[in-house]
C-alpha positions as CSV (number, residue, x, y, z in Angstrom):
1,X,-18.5,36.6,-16.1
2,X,-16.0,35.4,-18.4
3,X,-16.0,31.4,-19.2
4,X,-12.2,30.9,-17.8
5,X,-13.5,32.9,-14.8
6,X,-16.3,30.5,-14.0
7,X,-14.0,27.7,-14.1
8,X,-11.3,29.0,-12.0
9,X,-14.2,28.8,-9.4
10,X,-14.7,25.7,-9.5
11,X,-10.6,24.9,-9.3
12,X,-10.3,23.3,-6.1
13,X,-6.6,22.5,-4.2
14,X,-6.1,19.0,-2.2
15,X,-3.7,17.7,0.0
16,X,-2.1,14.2,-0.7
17,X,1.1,14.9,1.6
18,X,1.8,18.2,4.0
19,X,5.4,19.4,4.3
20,X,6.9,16.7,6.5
21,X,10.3,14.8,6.4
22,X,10.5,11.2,4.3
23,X,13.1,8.5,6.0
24,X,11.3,5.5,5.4
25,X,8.6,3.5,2.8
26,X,5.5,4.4,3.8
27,X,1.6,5.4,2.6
28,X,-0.7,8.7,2.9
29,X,-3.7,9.3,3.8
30,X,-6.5,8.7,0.9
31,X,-8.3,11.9,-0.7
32,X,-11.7,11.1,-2.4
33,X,-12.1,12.1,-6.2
34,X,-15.1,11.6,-6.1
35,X,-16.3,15.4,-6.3
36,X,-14.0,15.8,-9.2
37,X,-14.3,15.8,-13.2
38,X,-11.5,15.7,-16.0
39,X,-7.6,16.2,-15.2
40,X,-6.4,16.8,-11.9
41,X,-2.8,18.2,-11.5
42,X,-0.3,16.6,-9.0
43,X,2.6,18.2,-7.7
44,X,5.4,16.8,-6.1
45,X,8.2,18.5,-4.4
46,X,10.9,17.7,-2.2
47,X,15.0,18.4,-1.2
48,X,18.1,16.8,-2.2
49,X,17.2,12.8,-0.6
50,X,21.1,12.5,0.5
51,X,24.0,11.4,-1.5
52,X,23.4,7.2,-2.4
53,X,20.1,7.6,-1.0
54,X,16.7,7.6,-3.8
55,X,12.9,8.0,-2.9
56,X,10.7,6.7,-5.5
57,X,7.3,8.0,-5.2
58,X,4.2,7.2,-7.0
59,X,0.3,7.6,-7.1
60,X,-1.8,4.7,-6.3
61,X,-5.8,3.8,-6.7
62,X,-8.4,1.9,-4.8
63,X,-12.4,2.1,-5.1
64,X,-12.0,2.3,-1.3
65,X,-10.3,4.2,1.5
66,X,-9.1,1.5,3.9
67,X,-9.3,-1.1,0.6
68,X,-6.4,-2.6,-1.8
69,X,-4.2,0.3,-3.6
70,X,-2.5,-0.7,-7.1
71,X,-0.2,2.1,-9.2
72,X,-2.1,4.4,-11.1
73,X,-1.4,4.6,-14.9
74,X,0.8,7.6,-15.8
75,X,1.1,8.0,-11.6
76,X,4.7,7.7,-11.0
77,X,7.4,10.6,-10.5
78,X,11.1,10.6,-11.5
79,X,13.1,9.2,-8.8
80,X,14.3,11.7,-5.9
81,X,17.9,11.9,-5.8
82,X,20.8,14.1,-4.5
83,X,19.0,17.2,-6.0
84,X,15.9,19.7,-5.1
85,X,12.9,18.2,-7.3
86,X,9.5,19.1,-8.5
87,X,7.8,17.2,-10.5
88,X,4.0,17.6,-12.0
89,X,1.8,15.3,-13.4
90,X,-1.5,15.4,-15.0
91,X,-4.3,12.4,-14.2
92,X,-7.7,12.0,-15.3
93,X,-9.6,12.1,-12.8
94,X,-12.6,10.2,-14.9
95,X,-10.1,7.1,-15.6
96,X,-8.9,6.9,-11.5
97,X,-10.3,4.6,-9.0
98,X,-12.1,6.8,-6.5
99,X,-9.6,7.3,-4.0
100,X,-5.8,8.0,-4.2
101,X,-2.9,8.4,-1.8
102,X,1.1,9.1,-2.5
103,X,3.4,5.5,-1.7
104,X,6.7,6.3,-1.0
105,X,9.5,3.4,-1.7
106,X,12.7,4.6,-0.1
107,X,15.0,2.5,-2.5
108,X,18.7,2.6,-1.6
109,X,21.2,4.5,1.0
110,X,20.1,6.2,4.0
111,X,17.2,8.7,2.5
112,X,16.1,12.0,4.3
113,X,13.8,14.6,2.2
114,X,11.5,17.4,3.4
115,X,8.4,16.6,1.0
116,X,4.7,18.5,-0.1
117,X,2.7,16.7,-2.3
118,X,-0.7,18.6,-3.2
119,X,-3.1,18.4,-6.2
120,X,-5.3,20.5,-8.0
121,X,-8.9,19.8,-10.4
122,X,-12.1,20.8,-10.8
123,X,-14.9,20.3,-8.9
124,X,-18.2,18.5,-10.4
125,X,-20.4,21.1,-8.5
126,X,-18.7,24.1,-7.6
């Protein structure tokens, strides 16, 4: 087995927000790093926000589920406007707090966007 194959087995896929329609400012639900090594791969997508209206999204840490979130360095997407967005970023997983979740701030007008936000990295032991 090739070396690339080998580590596409161990590329695992995680959920940080399911299709679902952002009004409002609001938090996720954590996902645990904890199983992961090196770079993950975040992917944020979502329609036009409205005309006037922005969403800012970012990525934020904390060493525990329920505990204190702060902004992850590098975590934060380009604003979503009144235009279809995708945006990806790359984190090390090594240099994060062990859990993560996607914060929404809906910043100005009267904001509504179907969003998916999902992540990809390699597991430790896969």
């Amino acid at each position: 087995m090739a070396l690339h194959e080998l580590t596409l087995d161990k590329l695992q896929h995680f959920t940080l927000l399911a299709t679902t329609t952002i009004t409002a400012t609001g938090d996720q639900a954590a996902v645990d790093l904890a199983g992961y090594e090196g770079d993950v791969q975040i992917i944020l997508s979502g329609t036009a926000a409205g005309a006037g209206a922005d969403l800012t999204f970012r990525i934020e840490e904390s060493d525990a589920s329920g505990g204190t979130y702060t902004a992850a360095t590098g975590g934060g997407f380009t604003v979503l406007g009144n235009a279809a967005y995708k945006e990806v970023i790359t984190l090390n997983s090594n240099d994060l707090k062990r859990y993560i979740r996607l914060s929404c701030t809906a910043e100005t007008g009267t904001a509504s966007s179907s969003v998916t936000c999902f992540g990809f990295g390699l597991k430790k032991y896969g």
